[in-house]
N, C-alpha and C positions, 0 to 999 in steps of 0.2 A: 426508445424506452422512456417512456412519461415519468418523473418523480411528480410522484404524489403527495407525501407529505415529508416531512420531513423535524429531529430532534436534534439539538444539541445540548447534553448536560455534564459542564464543567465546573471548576472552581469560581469561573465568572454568572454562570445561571442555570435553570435547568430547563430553560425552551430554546429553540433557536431567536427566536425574537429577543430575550435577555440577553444572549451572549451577544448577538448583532449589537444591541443597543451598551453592551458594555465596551464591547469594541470602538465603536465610533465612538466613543465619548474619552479615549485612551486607557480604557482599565487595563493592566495586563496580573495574570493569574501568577505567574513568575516573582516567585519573593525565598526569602534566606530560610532555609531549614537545619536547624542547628544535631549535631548528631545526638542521636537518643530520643529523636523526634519520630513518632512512629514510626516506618518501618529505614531511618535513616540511618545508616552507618557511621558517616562521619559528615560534616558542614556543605549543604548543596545551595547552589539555588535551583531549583524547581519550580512548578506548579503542580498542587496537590491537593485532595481536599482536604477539609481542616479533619476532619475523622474518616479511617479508611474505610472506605466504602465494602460490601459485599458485591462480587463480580457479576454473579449472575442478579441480583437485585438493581445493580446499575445499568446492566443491559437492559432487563423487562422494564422500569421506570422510562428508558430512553427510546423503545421500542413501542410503549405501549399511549405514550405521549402522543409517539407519530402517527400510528395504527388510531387514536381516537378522532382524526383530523378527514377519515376519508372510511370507504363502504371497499373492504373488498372479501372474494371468495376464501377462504381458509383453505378448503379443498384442493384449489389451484394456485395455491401458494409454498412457496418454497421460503425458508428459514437459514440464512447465508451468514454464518460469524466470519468476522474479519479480528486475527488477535494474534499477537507474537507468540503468548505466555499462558493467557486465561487461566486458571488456576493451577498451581504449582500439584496441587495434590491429587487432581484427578484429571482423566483425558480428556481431552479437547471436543473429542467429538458426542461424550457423553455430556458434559456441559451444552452443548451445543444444544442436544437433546432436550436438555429439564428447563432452556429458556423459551425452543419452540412448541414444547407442548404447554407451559404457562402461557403463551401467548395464542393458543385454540390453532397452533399449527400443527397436523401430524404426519405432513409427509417429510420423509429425511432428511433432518440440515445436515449442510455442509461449511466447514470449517478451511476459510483460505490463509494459511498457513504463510505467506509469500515474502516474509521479515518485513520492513516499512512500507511494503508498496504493496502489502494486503487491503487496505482502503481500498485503492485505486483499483487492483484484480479483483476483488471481489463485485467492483460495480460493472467490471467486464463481463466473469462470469455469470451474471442475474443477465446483462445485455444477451448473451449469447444463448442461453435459458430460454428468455422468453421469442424472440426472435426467432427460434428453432419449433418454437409452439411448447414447450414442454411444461413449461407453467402459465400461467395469465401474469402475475404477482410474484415482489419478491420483497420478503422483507429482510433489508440489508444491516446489520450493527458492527459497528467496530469500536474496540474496549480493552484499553490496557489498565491494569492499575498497578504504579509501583511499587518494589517488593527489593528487600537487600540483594536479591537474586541479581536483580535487574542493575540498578543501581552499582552493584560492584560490576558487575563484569564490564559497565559502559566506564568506569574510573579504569578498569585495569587494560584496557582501548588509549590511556591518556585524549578522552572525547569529551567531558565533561569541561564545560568554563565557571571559573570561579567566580564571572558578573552575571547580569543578565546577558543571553545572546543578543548579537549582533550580526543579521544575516545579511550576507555581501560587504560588510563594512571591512576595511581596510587593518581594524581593531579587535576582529573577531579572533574568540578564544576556543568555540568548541562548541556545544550543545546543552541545553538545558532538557531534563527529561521531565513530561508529565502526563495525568492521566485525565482521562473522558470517558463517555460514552457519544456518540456519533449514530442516527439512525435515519435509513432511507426507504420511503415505502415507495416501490414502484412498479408498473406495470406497464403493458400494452399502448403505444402510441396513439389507438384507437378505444383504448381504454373509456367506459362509462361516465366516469367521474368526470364531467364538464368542469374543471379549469380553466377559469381565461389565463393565456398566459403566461403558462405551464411550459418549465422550464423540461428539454430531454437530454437524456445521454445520447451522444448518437454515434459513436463510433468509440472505440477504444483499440490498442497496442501494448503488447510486452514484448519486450526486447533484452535479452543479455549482452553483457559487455565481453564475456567470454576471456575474461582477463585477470579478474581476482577474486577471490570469495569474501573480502573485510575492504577493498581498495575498490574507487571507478577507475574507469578507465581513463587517464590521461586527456584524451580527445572527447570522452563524451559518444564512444561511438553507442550505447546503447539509448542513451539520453536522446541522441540526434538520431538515431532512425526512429522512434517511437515520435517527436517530434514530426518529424518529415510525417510520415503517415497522419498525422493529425491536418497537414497541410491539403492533403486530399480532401479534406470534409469541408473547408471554406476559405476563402480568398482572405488573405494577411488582413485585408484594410477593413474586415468584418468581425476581427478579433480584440476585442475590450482589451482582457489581459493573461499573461498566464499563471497560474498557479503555481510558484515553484515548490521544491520540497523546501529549499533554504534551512539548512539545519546550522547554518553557522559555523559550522567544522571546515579545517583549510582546504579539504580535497572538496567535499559534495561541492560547496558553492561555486567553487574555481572550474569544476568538470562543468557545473550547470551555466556557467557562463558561454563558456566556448562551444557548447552543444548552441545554446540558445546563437547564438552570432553563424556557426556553421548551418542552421538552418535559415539564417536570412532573415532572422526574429527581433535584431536588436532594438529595432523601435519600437516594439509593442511594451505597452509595460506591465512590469511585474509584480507581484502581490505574492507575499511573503509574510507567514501570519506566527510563524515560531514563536516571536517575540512576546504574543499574548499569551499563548499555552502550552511553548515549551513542544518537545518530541513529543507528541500521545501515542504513536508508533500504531498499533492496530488500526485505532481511531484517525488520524491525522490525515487520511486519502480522503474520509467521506465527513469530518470537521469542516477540515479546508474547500472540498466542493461546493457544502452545502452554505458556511459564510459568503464565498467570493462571492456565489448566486445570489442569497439577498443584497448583498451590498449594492449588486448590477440592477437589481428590481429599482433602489434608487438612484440608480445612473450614476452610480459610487466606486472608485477602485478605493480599495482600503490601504492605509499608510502602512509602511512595512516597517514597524515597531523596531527601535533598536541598529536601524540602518543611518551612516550619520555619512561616509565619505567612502566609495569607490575602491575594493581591493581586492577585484578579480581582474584577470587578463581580458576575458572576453568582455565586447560589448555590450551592455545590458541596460535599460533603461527602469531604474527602482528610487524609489523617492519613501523619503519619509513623511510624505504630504498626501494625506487625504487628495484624490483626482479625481475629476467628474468624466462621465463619458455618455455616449448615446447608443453606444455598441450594445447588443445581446448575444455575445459567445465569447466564451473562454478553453483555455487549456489547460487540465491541471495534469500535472507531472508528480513524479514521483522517484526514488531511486533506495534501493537499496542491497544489503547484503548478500554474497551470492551473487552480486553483478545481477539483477535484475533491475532495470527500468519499465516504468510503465506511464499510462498516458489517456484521457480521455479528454473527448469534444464536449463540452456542456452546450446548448444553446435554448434558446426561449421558442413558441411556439411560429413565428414567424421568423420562421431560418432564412440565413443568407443562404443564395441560387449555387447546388452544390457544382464540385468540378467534377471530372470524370475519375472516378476511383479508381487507384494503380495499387498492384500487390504491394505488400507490407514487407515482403522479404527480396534482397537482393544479396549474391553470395558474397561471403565474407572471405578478404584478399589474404588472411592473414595465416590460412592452414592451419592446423591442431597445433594448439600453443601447450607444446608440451614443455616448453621450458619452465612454464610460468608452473605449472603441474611439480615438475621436478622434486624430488625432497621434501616433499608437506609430507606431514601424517596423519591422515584424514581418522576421522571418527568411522564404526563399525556400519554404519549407515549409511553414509557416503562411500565406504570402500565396496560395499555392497553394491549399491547403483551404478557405479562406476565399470565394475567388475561386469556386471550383467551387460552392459553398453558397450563393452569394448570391440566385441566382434563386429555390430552396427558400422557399416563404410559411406553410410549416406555422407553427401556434400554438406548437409545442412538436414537438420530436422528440431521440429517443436517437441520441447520435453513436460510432460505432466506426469506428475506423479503422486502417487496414493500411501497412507498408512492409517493406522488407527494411535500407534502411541506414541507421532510425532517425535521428538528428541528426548524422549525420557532417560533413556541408558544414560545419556552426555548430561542431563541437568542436573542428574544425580551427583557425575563425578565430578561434575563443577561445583556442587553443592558442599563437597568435601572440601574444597578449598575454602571457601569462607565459611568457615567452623570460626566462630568466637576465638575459642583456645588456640589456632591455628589459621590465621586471618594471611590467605597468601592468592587472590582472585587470579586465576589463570586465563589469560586472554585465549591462547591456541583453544582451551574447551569453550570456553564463550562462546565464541564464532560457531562452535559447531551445535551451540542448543538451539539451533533453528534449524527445522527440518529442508527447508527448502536448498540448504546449501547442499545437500545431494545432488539436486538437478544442477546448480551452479557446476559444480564440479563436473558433472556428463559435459555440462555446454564450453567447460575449460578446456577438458582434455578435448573432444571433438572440433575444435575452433567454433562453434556452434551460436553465432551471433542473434540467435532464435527466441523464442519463449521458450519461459522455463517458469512451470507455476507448481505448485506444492501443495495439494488438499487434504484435510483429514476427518476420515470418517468414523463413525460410532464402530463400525463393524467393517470389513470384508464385500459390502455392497457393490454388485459388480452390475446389479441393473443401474444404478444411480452412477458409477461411475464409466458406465457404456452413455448414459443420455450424459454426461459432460463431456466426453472424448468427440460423440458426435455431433454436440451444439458448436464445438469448439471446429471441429473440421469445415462441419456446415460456414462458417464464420468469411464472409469473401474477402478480407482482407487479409490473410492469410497467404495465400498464392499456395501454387500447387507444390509442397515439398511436406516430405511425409511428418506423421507424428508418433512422437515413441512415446508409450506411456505404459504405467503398470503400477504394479502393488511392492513395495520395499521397505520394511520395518525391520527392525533389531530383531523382531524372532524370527522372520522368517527369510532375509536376508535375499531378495531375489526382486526383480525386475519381469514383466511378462510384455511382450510385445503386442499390443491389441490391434494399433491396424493402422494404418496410413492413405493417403489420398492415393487419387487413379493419376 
């Protein structure tokens, strides 16, 4: 899959060539927000813009930036949000709607729902999209903006650092949260548009940890097979750097180390860009891609902002120093809530000589971790999925699944917790206003080390959600183990089993 053009509009600029050049030069967007500061509760640091942005305004700006830089069919195009949150007041997939018809799309977006590692899945599924022929084009955005919503419930996690972050550093406190828009126009490997040069996706993996729905996995197991799998696409000594998530928090980095060293990665170096923008969380998968990519245009690893001395277990190789290289391929990584990891191959148009591609899934030693399941009290949405899945005795299977009003029941009730006159953020509903931790939970209770992806539609589309279940099966790194997928919302409380491989 070609990218074609490509936007980034944050607090540091509003094209990718601004923020690249803000970057290099050490700007970071990351600064003190005192409370009663737009939409701030109480003293953060962040990055934010100086006035809050409109959601869908920020996306069409950052979309329509990228879409001016190249020629493609609207027809054969598909319209792909990548977003945690996107507007508190209206559904996600109708947003989705009123950005792709402003932008002259009108066949049906889709919204990848997947908590921080929506960037990242979203670029999979456009790969798997078009790969399967289903569209030519995809035009890709990912867009948080922060909201008291957000903001308290990541305080009431104790996730939040009172400095700027520090990812991998021995000193790190926690997480800085901020917003963007991120946009990826792309299409066809054989694609029209004569780019010299032209950087492609060319393989991608999700993987669950199958172990907590707010926690990684100790070991990194979903981190380190999404890894491994990227290892099939090109030889270590052909790998510039990897993109980590690096959120600065004591578990992600620590889990991202020891995946990183388990896969036999510690000497590739790392690029870690938090420091300049903070979590953009929607944004932050296709931010971070499309930076690391230019910086490698000039044979540049970028400093990892905010890293100053060593304080993870695993071996990892990260600097605070600008590093030159001659490499053209990367690995960007991803991980988040819900135990989902994920991962794509970036490379330039003169790839290194692939190896022989081995399936992406191998069985997971650890059986139905019902312990870890024990005692939780899941939301009405996850007990639904769960419920639906339980009769399911497969060893292993991929979980996809569909809604239209995403976590709305749970934003609500979490919304009653930070009431002004009754300021008391509940972390247990936090966790649960992301839809995707339904599928997390199937892949819990199941031991289910597999993909687990979360999409939300305008409507009930079951042609559009039949061409995703089969770009995704079509998918060869996959291996042959079935897939379970369906429709599970708060009203209608159900799961449907659509089909599995031979």
């Amino acid at each position: 899959m070609k990218i074609l053009a490509t936007n980034i509009t944050s607090p540091l600029g509003n094209t990718t060539e601004e923020n690249y050049l803000a970057v290099r030069s050490g700007m970071t967007g990351v600064a003190h927000h005192a409370a009663g500061t737009r939409c701030v509760p109480f003293d953060i640091e962040a990055s934010l813009f100086s006035v809050e942005p409109d959601f869908e305004a920020l996306c069409i700006a950052s979309a329509n930036d990228a879409l001016c830089h190249t020629t493609i069919d609207p027809s054969r195009t598909i319209f792909i949000l990548s977003s945690t949150k996107a507007l508190l007041d209206e559904p996600m997939g109708e947003t989705a709607r009123k950005i792709a018809l402003k932008l002259g799309i009108e066949n049906e977006p889709v919204v990848v729902s997947n908590a921080c590692a929506s960037g990242i899945a979203a670029q999979i599924l456009a790969l798997r999209l078009i790969d399967a022929g289903t569209y030519e084009y995809a035009v890709i955005t990912g867009a948080d903006i922060q909201s008291k919503f957000i903001i308290s419930g990541f305080q009431s996690l104790k996730a939040l650092s009172p400095q700027p972050c520090r990812p991998f550093d021995i000193e790190r406190l926690g997480l800085n949260l901020g917003e963007a828009a991120a946009t990826m126009v792309v299409g066809r490997d054989n694609d029209g548009n004569n780019l010299n040069h032209s950087w492609h996706v060319t393989a991608g993996a999700i993987c669950n940890d199958a172990w907590h729905i707010s926690g990684p996995h100790p070991k990194g197991d979903g981190a380190y097979r999404v890894l491994t799998q990227m290892l099939s696409e090109a030889e270590q000594e052909d790998i510039a750097c990897i993109g980590v998530h690096g959120t600065a928090t004591m578990y992600n980095d620590q889990m991202e180390s020891v995946a990183i060293e388990r896969a036999g990665l510690s000497a590739v170096p790392l690029s870690a860009l938090k420091g300049y923008y903070g979590h953009t969380m929607g944004a932050a998968g296709l931010l971070e891609t499309i930076l690391t990519a230019r910086a490698l245009d000039d044979g540049i690893i970028l400093a990892s902002k905010g890293f100053s001395e060593p304080g993870v277990s695993g071996k990892v190789n990260i600097s605070a120093n600008e590093r030159k290289t001659d490499k053209h391929a990367f690995i960007k990584m991803i991980s988040g809530f819900g135990g989902v990891n994920a991962a794509v191959m970036v490379e330039k148009t003169h790839t290194p000589t692939r190896k022989e591609k081995t399936p992406m899934f191998t069985p997971c030693d650890t059986g139905r971790n019902q312990a870890v399941n024990t005692g939780r009290r899941m939301d009405a949405l996850s007990r639904a999925a769960v419920k639906a899945s339980e009769d399911i005795n497969f060893p292993a299977a991929d979980v996809i699944l569909f809604n239209q009003n995403a976590s709305t029941v749970t934003d609500k009730a979490f919304m009653q917790t930070i009431k002004d006159d009754e300021y008391f953020p509940s972390p247990s509903l936090f966790i649960y206003t992301l839809p995707n931790i339904a599928a997390g939970e199937i892949a819990i209770r199941h031991g289910w080390q597999t993909e687990t992806s979360f999409y939300v539609l305008r409507n009930r589309n079951e042609k559009l959600m039949r061409q995703i279940i089969q770009a995704t099966l079509s998918d060869t790194h996959r291996g042959n183990i079935p897939l379970v997928s369906g429709w599970v919302d708060n009203e209608k409380e159900k799961l449907k089993i659509y089909g599995q491989t031979d």
